[in-house]
C-alpha positions as CSV (number, residue, x, y, z in Angstrom):
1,X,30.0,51.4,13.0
2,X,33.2,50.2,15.1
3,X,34.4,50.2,18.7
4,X,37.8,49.9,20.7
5,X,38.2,48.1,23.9
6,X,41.5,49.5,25.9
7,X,42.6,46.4,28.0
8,X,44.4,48.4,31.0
9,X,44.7,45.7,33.2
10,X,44.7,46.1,37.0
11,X,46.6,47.0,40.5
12,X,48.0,43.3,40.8
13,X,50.0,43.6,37.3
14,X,52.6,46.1,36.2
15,X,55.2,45.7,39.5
16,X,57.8,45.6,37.3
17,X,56.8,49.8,37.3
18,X,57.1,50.2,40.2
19,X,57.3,52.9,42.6
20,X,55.8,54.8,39.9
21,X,52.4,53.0,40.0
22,X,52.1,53.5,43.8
23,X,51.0,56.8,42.1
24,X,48.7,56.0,40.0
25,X,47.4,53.3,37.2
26,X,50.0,52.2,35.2
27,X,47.8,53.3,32.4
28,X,47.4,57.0,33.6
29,X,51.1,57.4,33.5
30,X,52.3,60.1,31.5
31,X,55.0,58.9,28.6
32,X,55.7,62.2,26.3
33,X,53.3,64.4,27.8
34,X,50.3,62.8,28.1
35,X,48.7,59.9,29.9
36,X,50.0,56.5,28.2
37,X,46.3,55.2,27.0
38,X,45.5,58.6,25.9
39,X,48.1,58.0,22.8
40,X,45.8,55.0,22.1
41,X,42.4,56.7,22.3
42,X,43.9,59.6,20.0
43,X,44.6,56.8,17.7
44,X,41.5,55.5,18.1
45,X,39.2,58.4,17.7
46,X,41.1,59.3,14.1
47,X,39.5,56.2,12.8
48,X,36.3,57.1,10.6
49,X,33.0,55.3,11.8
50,X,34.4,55.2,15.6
51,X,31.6,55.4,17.9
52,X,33.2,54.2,21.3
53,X,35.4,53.5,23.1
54,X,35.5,50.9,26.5
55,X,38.4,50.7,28.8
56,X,38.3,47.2,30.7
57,X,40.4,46.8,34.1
58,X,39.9,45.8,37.2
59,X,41.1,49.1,38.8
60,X,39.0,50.8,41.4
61,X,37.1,54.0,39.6
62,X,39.2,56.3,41.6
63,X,39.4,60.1,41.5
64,X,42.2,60.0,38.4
65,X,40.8,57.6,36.2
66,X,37.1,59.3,36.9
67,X,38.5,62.8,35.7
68,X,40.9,61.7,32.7
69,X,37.4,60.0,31.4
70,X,35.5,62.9,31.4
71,X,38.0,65.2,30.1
72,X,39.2,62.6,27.4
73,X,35.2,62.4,26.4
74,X,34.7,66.4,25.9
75,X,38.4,66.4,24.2
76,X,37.1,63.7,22.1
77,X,33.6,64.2,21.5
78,X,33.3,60.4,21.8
79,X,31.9,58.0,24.6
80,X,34.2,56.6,26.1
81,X,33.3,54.3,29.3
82,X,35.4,52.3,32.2
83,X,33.9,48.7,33.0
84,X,35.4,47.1,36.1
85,X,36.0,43.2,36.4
86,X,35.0,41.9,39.2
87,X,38.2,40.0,39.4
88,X,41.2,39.5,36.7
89,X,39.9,37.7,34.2
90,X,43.4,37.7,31.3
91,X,43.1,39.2,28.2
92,X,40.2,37.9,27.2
93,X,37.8,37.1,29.9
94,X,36.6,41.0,30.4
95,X,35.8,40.8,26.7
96,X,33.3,37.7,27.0
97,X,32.1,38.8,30.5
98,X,31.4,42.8,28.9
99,X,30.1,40.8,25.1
100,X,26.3,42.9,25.4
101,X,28.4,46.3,26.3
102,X,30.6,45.5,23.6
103,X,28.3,44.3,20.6
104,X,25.5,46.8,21.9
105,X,24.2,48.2,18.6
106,X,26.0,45.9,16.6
107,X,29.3,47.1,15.2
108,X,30.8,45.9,12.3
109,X,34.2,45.0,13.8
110,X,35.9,46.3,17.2
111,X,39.3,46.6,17.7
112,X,41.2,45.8,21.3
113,X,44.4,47.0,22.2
114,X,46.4,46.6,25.2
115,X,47.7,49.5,27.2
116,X,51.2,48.9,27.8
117,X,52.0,49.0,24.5
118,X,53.4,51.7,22.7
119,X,52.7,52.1,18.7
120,X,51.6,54.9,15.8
121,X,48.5,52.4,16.0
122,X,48.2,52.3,12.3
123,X,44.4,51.1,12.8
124,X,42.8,52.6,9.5
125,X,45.4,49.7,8.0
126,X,44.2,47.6,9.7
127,X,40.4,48.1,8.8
128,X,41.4,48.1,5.2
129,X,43.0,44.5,5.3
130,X,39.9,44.0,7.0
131,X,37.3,45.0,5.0
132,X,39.3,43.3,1.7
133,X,39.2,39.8,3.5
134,X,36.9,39.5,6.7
135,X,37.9,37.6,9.2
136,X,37.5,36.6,13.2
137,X,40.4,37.7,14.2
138,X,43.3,40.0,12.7
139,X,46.7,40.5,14.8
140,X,49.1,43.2,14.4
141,X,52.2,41.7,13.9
142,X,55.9,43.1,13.8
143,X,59.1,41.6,13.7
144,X,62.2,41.2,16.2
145,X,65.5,39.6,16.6
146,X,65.9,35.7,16.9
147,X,66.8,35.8,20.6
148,X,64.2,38.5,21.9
149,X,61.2,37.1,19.5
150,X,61.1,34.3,22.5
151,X,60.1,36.9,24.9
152,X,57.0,37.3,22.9
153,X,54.0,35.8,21.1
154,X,55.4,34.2,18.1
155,X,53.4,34.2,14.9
156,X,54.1,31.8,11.8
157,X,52.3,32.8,9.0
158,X,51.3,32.3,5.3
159,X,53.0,34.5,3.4
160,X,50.6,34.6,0.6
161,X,47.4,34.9,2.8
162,X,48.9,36.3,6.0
163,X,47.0,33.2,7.5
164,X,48.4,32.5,11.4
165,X,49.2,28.9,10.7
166,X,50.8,28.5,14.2
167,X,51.4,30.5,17.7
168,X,53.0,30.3,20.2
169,X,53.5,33.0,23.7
170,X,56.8,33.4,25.2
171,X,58.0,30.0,22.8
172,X,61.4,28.4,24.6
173,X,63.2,27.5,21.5
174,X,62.6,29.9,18.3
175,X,59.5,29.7,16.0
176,X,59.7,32.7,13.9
177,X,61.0,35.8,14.1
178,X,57.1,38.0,13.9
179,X,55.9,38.6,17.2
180,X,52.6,39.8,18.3
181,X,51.6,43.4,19.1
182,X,49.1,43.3,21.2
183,X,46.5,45.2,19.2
184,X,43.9,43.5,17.1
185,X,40.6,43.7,14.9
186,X,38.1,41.3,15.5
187,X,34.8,40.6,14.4
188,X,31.5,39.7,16.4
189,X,32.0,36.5,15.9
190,X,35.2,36.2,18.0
191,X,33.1,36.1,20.4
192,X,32.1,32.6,19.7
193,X,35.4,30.7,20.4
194,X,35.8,32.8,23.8
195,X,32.4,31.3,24.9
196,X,33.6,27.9,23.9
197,X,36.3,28.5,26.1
198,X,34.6,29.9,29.1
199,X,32.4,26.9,28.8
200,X,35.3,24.4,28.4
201,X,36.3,26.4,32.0
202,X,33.3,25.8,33.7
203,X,32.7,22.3,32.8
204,X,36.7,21.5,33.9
205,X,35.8,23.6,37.6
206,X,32.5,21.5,38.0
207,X,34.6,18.0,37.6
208,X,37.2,19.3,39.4
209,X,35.3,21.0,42.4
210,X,32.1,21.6,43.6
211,X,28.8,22.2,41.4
212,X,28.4,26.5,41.0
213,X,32.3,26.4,41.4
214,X,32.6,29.8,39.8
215,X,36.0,31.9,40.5
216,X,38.0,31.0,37.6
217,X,35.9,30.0,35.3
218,X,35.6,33.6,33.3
219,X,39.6,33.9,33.1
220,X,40.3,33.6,29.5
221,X,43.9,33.9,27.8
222,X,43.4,35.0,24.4
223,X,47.2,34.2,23.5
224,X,47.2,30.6,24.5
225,X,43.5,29.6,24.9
226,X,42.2,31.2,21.5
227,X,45.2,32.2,19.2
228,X,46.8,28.9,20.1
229,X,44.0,26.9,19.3
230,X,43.0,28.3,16.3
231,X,45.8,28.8,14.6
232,X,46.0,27.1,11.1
233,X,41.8,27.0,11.0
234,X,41.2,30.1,8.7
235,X,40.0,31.9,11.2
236,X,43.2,34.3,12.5
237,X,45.3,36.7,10.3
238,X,48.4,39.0,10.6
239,X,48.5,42.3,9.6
240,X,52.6,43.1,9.8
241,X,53.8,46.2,10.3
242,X,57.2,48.4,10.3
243,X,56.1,51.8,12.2
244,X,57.3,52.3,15.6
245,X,56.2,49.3,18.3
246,X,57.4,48.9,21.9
247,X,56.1,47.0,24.9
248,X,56.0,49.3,28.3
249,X,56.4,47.1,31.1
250,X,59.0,48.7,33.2
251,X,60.2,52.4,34.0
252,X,63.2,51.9,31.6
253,X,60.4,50.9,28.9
254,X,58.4,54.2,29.8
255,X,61.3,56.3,28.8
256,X,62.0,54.5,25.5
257,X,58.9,55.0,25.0
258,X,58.4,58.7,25.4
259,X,61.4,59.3,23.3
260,X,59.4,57.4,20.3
261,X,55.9,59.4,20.9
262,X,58.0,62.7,21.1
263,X,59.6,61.9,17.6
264,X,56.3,61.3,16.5
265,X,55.1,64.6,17.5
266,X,57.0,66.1,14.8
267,X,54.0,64.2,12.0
268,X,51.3,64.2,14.4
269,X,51.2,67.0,17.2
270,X,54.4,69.7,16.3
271,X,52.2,71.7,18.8
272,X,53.7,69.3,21.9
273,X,57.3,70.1,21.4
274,X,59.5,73.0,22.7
275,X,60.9,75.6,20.2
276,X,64.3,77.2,21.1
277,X,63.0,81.1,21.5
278,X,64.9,84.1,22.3
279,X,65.4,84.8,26.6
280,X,63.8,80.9,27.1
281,X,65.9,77.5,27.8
282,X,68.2,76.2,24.8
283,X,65.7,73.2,23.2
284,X,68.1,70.5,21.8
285,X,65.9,67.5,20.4
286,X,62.4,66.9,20.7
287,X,61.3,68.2,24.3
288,X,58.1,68.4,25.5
289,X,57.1,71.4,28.3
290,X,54.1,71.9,30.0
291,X,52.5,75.0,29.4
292,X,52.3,75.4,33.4
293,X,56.2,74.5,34.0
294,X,58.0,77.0,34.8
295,X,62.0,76.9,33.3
296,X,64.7,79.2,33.9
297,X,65.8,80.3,30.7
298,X,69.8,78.9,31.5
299,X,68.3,75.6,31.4
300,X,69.6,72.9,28.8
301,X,66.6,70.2,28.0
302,X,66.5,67.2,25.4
303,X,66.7,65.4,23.5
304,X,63.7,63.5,24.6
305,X,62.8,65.6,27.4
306,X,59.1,65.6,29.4
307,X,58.2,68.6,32.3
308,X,55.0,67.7,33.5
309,X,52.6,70.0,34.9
310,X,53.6,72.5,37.6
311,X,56.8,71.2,37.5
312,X,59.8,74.2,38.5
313,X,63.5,74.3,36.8
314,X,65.9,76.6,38.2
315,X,68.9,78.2,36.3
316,X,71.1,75.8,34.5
317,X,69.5,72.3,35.0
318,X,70.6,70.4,32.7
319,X,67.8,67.4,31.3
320,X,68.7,64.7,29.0
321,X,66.7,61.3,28.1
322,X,64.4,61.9,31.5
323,X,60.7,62.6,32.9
324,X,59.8,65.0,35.1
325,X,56.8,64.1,37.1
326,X,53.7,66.9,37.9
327,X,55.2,69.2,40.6
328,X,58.6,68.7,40.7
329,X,61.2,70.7,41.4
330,X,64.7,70.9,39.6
331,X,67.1,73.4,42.1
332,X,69.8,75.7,40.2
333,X,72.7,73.5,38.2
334,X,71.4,70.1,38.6
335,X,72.1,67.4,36.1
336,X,69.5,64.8,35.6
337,X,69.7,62.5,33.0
338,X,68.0,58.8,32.0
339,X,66.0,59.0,34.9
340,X,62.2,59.6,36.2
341,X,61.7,62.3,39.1
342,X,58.5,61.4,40.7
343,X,55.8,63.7,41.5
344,X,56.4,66.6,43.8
345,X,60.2,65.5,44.6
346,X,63.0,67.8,44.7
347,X,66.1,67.5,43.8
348,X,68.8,70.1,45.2
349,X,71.6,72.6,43.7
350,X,74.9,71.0,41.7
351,X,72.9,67.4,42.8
352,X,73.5,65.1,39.8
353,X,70.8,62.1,39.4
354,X,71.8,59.8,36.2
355,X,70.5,56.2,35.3
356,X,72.3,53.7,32.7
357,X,69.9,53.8,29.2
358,X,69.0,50.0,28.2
359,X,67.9,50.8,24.7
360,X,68.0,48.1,22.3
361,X,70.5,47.8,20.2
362,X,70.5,50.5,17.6
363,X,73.0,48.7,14.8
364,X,69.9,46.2,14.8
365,X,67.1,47.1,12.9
366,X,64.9,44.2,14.5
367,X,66.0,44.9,18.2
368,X,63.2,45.1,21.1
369,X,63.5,46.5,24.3
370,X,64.8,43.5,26.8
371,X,62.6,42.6,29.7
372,X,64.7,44.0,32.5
373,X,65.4,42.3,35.8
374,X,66.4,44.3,38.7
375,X,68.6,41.8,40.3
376,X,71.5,39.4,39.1
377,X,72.7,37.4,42.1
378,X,71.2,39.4,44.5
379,X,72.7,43.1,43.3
380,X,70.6,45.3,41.7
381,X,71.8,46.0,38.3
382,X,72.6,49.5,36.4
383,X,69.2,50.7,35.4
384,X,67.7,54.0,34.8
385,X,67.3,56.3,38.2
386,X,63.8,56.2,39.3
387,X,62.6,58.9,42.1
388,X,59.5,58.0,43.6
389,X,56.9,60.8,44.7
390,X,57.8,63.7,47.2
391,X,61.5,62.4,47.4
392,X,64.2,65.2,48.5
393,X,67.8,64.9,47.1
394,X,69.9,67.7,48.8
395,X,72.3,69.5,47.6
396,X,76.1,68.1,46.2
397,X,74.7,64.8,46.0
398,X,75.0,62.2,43.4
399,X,72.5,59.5,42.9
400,X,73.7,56.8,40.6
401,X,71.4,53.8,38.6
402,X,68.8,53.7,41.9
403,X,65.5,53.5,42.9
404,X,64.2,55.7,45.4
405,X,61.2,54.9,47.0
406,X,57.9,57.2,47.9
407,X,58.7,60.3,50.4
408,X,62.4,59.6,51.5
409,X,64.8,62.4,52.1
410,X,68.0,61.8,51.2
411,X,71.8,62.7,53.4
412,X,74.3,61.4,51.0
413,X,75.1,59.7,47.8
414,X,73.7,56.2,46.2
415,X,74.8,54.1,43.8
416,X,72.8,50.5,42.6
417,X,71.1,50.3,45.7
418,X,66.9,50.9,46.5
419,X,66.4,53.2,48.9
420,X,63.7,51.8,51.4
C-alpha cells in the first residue's frame, strides 16, 4: 500500500505569480490544459498499489479547490483529501503535524511532491530503487548548470550507492552540479528525525520564551533541518533523473512549463492536442483547445498554445507561446504571443499583446529556468505580458513586456511598465 502527499503551500507564498494568483491557488492554475497539481495526481494515480492521495496547504477550502477535489476523486476513483495547517509550517511541518492521517493504515512508503514543480514524475522508478534498497528517505535528483545549481538544493552524492553524503539549499559558492527536485519517497520512519526536530523546536521556544510557547514550534524545513543534517548518515539517497524537470515559481515559469506538459501529451494524452482539420484554425505545434472554446477557423495557434474553457477567438488571431485564461476573448486579427490573458479579459481587433520568452538556454543541455526578478534598478525588465482577470485592451493597441493588473481598461499603448 502507498500514499502521496501534494505539498501546495499557501496564500502567503507564490507572489512572484502574481496577478494570476489573485485568481485562484497557485496550485489550481491551469499550465497545458489542466490545473497544475492535477499533472501530479495523474502521475500519481498511475502508480500500482496507490491508495491515496493528501494535499497539505494552508489555503482556505474555498469553492475551487472544494470542486477540483471532488471531480479529481470520481476522475480518479481514488481518495483524495485536503488537510489545512493551521498556520505555515515549511515543507515539513504539515507532514509531522498530519503523521496519523498520513501513516493511517500503514503504508509501505509515501511519496511527497511539491506543487510548483513541473516533471513526467517518473514515480514507478522511484519505487523500484526503493524496493531494491529501502531507505528513509529517497530524493529525486536532476542536474543543472554550475551557475544556476546555486539557485537550488545541492546534492553530493556516492556514485556507487547514490548515498547523499552532503546538502546544501540555495549553496553561495558551488557544491555540485545535482540539484534537488522537490519530489521524494520516504518511508514511515522519516517520520522519526522530523519529531526530533519538532522537539529540538519546542525545547529551543521554551528557553527562549515562555513555557506553552507554541507558534513556531511545528515549522519544519525538510531541506535544511532534515536533509542537511542527515546527510552522510545512511539514511538519504538520490534517485537521478534525465526526463523533463522545471520549477514553476513565476508566470514566465508557468508558460515553460505548459510548453513541456503539451510535448508530453504526444506519449501520454494525444487526446489533449489540436489536429489541423478541414474548415477549423491552422494547428502548428502542439496546441491544446478546450472542447468549449470557440475559434474562428482563420485563426493561427501554436506551437505551445492553451484556450481554456469558454474562451472566444475571432477571425485571424494569431497565438504563439501563450495561455488563454477561462472566458476570454480574442477580437478579429489580434496577435498575442509569450504572454497570459487572464480570465474573462478581452483583447480588441488588430491589438498586438507580446512578452519577451526567458527560456533557458537551449545550446545547454543542463540549463534551468532563472529565477526572474521584475526590477533592475527600479525598471521593470522585459518579461512575458501578463493580463490579469477581466482586463480590456481596445482596439490598435500594443502592449509590450507588461503586467496588467485585475479589471483595468486600457486607452493606449504600454511598454515595461505595470499597470496599477
Amino acid at each position: 500500500m502507498l500514499k502521496a502527499v501534494i505539498l501546495i503551500g499557501g496564500p502567503q507564498k507564490g507572489t512572484r505569480f502574481r496577478p494570476l494568483s489573485f485568481e485562484v491557488p497557485k496550485p489550481l492554475f491551469p499550465v497545458a490544459g489542466v490545473p497544475m497539481i492535477q499533472h501530479h495526481i495523474e502521475a500519481c494515480a498511475q502508480v500500482p498499489g496507490m491508495q491515496e492521495i493528501l494535499l497539505i496547504g494552508f489555503y482556505q477550502p474555498d469553492e475551487a479547490l472544494t470542486q477540483f477535489l471532488e471531480a479529481a476523486q470520481q476522475e480518479f476513483n481514488l481518495p483524495i483529501r485536503y488537510l489545512q495547517e493551521f498556520a505555515p509550517l515549511g515543507t515539513g511541518g504539515g507532514l509531522y503535524h498530519f503523521r496519523d492521517q498520513i501513516l493511517a493504515g500503514a503504508p509501505e512508503a509515501f511519496f511527497v511532491l511539491n506543487a510548483d514543480v513541473c516533471s513526467d514524475f517518473p514515480l514507478c522508478a522511484m519505487l523500484d530503487a526503493h524496493r531494491r534498497q529501502r531507505h528513509p528517505f529517497l530524493l529525486l535528483g536532476t542536474t543543472a548548470n554550475r551557475t544556476q545549481s546555486l539557485n537550488y538544493g545541492c546534492i553530493v552524492e556516492n556514485p556507487q550507492t547514490h548515498e547523499v553524503l552532503h546538502y546544501v539549499e540555495k549553496p553561495s559558492t558551488f557544491i555540485s552540479d545535482i540539484i534537488n527536485c522537490g519530489i521524494y519517497l520516504f518511508s514511515p520512519e522519516a517520520l522519526k528525525p522530523l519529531r526530533d526536530v519538532f522537539q529540538r523546536n519546542q525545547q529551543d521556544r521554551q528557553l527562549e520564551e515562555s513555557p506553552g510557547s507554541w507558534p513556531g514550534a511545528g515549522t519544519i524545513r525538510l531541506e535544511q533541518d532534515v536533509f542537511s543534517a542527515l546527510a552522510g548518515q545512511g539514511q538519504i539517497y538520490v534517485h537521478l533523473t534525465d526526463g523533463i524537470w522545471s520549477q514553476i515559481k513565476s508566470a514566465g515559469s508557468a508558460l515553460y512549463a505548459s510548453r513541456l506538459y503539451l510535448s508530453r501529451y504526444q506519449i501520454t494524452h494525444p487526446e489533449r492536442l489540436a489536429k489541423h482539420t478541414p474548415g477549423g484554425p491552422r494547428i502548428r505545434g502542439n496546441v491544446y483547445i478546450h472542447p468549449t472554446a470557440k475559434v474562428a477557423p482563420s485563426a493561427v495557434l501554436g506551437p505551445n498554445v492553451s484556450i481554456g474553457k469558454g474562451v472566444t477567438l475571432g477571425e485571424g488571431v494569431r497565438l504563439r507561446e501563450s495561455i488563454v485564461l477561462h472566458g476570454a476573448t480574442l477580437q478579429e486579427h489580434t496577435c498575442v504571443l509569450h504572454s497570459i490573458v487572464g480570465w474573462g479579459s478581452t483583447v480588441g481587433r488588430w491589438a498586438r499583446v507580446e512578452g519577451t520568452p526567458n527560456d533557458p538556454n537551449p545550446n545547454d543541455p543542463r540549463a534551468r529556468m532563472d529565477s526572474e526578478s521584475l526590477f533592475k534598478d527600479g525598471k521593470l525588465l522585459p518579461a512575458i505580458t501578463i493580463l490579469g482577470c477581466r482586463v480590456r485592451i481596445p482596439a490598435e493597441v500594443l502592449i509590450l513586456n507588461s503586467i496588467v493588473l485585475p479589471h483595468k481598461e486600457l486607452s493606449r499603448s504600454f511598454t515595461n511598465q505595470i499597470i496599477l
